[in-house]
C-alpha positions in Angstrom: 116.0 33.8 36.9 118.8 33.8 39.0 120.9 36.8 41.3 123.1 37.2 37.9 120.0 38.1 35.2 118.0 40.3 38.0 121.6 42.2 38.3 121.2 42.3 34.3 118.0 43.6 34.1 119.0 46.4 36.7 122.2 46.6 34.5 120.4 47.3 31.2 118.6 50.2 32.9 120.8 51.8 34.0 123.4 51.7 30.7 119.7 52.7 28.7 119.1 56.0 30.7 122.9 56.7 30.5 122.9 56.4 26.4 119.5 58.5 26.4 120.5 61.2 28.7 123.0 63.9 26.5 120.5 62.7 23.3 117.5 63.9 25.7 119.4 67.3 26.5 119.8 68.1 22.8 116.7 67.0 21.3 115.3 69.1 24.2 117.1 72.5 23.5 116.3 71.6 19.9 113.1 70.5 19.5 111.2 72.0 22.8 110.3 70.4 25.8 106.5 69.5 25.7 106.5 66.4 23.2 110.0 65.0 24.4 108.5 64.4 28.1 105.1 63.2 26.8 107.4 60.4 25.1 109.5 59.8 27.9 106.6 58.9 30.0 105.3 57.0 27.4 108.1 54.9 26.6 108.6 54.2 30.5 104.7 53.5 31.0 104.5 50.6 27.7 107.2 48.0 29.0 104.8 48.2 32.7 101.9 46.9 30.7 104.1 43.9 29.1 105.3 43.3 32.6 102.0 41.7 33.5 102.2 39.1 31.3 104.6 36.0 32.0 107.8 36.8 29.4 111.2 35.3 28.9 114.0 36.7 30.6 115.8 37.7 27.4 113.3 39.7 26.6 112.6 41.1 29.7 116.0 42.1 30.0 115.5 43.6 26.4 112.4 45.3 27.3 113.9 46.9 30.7 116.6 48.2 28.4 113.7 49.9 26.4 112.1 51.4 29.7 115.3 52.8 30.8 115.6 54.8 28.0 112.1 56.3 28.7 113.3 57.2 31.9 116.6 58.9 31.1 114.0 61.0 28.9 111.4 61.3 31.1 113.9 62.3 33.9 115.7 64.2 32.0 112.8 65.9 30.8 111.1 66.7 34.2 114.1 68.6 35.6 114.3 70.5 32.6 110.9 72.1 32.5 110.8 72.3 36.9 113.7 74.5 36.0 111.7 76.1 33.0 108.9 77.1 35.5 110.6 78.2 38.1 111.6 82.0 38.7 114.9 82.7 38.5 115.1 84.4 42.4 113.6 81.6 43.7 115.4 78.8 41.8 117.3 77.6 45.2 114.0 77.3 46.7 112.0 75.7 43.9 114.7 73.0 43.1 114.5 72.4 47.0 110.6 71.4 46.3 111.5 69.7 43.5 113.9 67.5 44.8 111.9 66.6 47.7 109.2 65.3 46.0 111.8 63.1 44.1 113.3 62.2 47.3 110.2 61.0 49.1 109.2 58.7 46.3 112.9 57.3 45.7 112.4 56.8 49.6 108.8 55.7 49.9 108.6 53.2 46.5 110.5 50.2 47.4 108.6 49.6 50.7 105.8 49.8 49.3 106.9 48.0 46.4 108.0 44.9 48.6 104.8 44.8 51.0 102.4 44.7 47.6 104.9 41.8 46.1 105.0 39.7 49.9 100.8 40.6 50.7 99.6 40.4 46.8 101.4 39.8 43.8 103.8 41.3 41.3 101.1 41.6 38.7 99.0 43.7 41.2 102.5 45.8 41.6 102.6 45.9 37.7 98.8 47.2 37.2 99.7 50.0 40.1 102.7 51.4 38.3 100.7 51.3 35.5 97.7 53.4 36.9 100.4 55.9 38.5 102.3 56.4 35.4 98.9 56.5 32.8 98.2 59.6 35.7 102.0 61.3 35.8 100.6 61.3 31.8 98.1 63.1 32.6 98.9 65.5 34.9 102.2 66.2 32.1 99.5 67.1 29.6 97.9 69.9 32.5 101.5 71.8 32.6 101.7 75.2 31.1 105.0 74.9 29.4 106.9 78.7 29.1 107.8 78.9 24.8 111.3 78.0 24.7 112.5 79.2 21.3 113.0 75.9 18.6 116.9 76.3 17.9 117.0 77.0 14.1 120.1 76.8 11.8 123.1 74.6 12.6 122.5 73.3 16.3 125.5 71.1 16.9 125.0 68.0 19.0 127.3 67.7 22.3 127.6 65.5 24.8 128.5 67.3 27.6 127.3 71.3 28.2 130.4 73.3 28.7 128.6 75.8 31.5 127.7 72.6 33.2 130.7 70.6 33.0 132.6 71.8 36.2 129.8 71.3 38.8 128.9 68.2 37.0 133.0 66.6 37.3 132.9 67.4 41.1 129.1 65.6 41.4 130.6 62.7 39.4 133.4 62.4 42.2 130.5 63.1 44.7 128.5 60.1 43.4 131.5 57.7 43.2 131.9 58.1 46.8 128.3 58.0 47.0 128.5 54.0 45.3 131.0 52.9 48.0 127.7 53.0 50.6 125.1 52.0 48.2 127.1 48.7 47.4 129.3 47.5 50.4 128.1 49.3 53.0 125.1 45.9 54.1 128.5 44.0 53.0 130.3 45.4 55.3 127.4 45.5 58.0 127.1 41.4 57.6 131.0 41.2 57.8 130.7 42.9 61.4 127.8 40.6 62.3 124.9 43.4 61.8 121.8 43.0 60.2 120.7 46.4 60.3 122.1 48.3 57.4 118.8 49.4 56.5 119.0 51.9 59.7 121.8 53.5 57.9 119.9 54.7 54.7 116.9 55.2 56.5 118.7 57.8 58.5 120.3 58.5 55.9 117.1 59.5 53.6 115.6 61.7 56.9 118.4 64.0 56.8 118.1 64.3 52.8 115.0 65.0 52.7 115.6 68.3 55.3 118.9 69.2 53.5 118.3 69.0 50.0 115.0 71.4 50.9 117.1 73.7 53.2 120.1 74.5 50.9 118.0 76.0 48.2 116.6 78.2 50.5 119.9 78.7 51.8 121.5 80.0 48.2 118.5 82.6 47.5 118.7 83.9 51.2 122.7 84.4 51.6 123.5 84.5 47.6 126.9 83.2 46.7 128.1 82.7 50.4 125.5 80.5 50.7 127.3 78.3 47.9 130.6 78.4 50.3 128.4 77.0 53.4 126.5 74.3 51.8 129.7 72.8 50.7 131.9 73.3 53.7 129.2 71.8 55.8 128.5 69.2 53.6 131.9 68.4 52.6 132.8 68.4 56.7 129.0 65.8 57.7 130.5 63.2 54.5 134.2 63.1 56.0 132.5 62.6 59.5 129.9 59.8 58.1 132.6 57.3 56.4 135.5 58.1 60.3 132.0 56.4 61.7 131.1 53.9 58.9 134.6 52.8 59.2 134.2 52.3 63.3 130.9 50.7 62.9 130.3 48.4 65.8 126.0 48.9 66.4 123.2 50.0 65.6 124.2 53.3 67.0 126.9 54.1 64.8 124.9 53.1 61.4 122.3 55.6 62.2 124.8 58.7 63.2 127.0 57.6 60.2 123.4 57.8 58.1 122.5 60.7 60.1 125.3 62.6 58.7 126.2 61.6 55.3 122.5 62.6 54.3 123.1 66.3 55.7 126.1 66.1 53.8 125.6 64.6 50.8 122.0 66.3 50.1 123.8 69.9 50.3 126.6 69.3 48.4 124.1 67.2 45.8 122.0 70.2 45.2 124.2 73.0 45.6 126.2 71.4 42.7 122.7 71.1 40.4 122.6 74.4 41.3 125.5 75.5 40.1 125.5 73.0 37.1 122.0 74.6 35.7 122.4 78.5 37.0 124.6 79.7 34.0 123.1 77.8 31.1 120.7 79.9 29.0 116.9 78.9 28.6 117.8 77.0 25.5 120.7 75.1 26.8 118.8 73.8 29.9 118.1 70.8 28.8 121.8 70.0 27.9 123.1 71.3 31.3 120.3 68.9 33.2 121.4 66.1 31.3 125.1 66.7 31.6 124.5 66.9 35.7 122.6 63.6 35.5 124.9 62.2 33.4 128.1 62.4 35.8 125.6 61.2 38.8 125.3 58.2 36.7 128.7 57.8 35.8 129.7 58.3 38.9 128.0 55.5 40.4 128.9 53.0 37.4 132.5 53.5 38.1 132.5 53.3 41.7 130.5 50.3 42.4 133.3 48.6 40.3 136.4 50.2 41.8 135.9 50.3 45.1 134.5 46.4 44.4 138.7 45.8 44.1 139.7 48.1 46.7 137.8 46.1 49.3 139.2 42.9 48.2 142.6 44.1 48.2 142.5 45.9 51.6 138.8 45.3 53.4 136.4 47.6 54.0 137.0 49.4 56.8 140.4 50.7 55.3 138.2 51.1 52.4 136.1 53.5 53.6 139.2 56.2 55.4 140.2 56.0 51.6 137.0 56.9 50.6 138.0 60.5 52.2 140.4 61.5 50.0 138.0 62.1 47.0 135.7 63.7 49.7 139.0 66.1 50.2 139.9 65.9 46.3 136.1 67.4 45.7 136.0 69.8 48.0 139.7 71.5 46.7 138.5 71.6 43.0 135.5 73.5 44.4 137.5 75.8 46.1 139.5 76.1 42.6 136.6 76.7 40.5 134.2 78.4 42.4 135.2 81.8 41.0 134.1 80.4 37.3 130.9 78.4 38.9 129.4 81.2 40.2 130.7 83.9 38.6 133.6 86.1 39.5 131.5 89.2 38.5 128.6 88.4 41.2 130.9 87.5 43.6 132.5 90.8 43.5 129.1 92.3 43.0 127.8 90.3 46.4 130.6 90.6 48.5 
């Protein structure tokens, strides 16, 4: 097919997980946790299979569509019983783990990806994902899940968790900023004559890794100051990556830029699940993980369009000094909510 139907099939995975995600958190908190993942997985591992054999693009678009709602649930799902299993003193920490592991395979997977497709062939790409996803079955099955109580009675259906809705509004601003990178910034690179954007997330990815990882253990060791440092920081490396992405000349400049808006977004990232998840009660996990997620999708949606028209209308490097005032915008309605975030009454406790 051509650039336009491989844009659809990314398309209809995306919109998929986004429909699933708030129906995930309540049939979750619900219905328990244990058969909702198992068919999560399931429904992301079936379409893999159909992959190998030679289909119509309709109806691979149709079937992607299908697969992205297994992973809304699946992902959905897996954050909600990490955060399930993890203590509650050491939730910074365990989320840190957590997110790592998601980070290296987000990071690792599309190399790998490409050198099977250029050395092999797509089928052998097909029967691996396959294999790795029969085995993420199987090790799902080997999980003792803690008894979360079925919700009985009237258990009314929402779409966004209300102790989850703050934190989740500023990540969705976070992630539209995010989308102004992910989709102009090798745009932008070709404009100035580079072909090295790649540098940029690559950097980029390093200082994720070591950030998202750090800031948990930075929340359990300092408490709620540790919320205030993760965001100043972070909020401080994202203004500093798009003043250099916006002077991009080199090489040099891609990698600082990427250098610093991984520090910076990977703090801010998980200091905001954090906060997004902390407050909800073990049956309204689920809806609080799938709220978060949610506005990280959203997020991204909306940006990749909008800042599509702000770069026609002004070019990129004005573009991305714009980009700074949400970065600014963010970080004030932080500042403003914190005291509810957190809680006023463990601030005062704390400090």
């Amino acid at each position: 097919g051509s650039a336009k139907i491989a844009g659809l099939a990314l398309s209809s995975l995306t919109a998929a997980a986004l429909i699933s995600r708030p129906i995930t958190g309540y049939c979750l908190d619900r219905y328990g946790r244990k058969l909702i993942f198992l068919g999560g997985i399931m429904l992301f591992m079936l379409p893999t299979a159909i992959y190998l054999r030679m289909i119509p693009v309709v109806m691979l678009i149709a079937i992607r569509f299908i697969q992205g709602l297994g992973w809304g649930i699946g992902h959905t799902s897996t954050g909600t019983v990490a955060l399930d299993i993890i203590p509650r003193e050491r939730l910074g920490e365990g989320l840190g783990v957590y997110s790592l592991a998601n980070s290296v395979s987000m990071s690792c997977a599309p190399a790998i990806a490409l050198w099977l497709i250029n050395n092999y062939s797509f089928k052998l790409l097909f029967l691996i994902c396959l294999f790795i996803t029969a085995l993420t079955f199987i090790l799902a099955l080997s999980i003792r899940y803690p008894k979360i109580e079925k919700q009985q009675g009237v258990f009314k259906f929402v779409i966004f968790d209300k102790t989850a809705l703050r934190p989740s509004l500023i990540m969705l601003i976070v992630s539209f900023i995010h989308s102004s990178l992910i989709s102009f910034l090798p745009l932008y690179a070709k404009e100035l004559g580079l072909t090295t954007a790649g540098y940029f997330f690559t950097a980029m990815a390093v200082t994720l890794l070591i950030s998202r990882f750090l800031s948990g253990i930075i929340i359990d060791r300092v408490g709620w100051k540790g919320y205030d440092l993760n965001i100043i920081v972070g909020t401080f490396s994202i203004v500093s990556a798009m003043v250099i992405v916006a002077h991009t000349g080199k090489l040099l400049h891609l990698i600082v830029g990427g250098l610093f808006f991984g520090l910076g977004f990977g703090l801010v990232q998980f200091t905001l699940l954090i906060l997004a998840v902390n407050n909800a009660p073990p049956e309204k996990k689920g809806s609080a993980n799938a709220t978060y997620y949610t506005a990280v999708d959203l997020g991204i949606a909306v940006g990749s369009l909008s800042w599509g028209f702000v770069a026609a209308g002004v070019g990129y490097k004005a573009m991305y000094y714009l980009v700074i005032m949400p970065v600014l915008m963010s970080f004030y309605i932080y500042l403003k909510w914190k005291g509810r975030m957190i809680g006023e009454e463990f601030i005062t406790r704390e400090g």
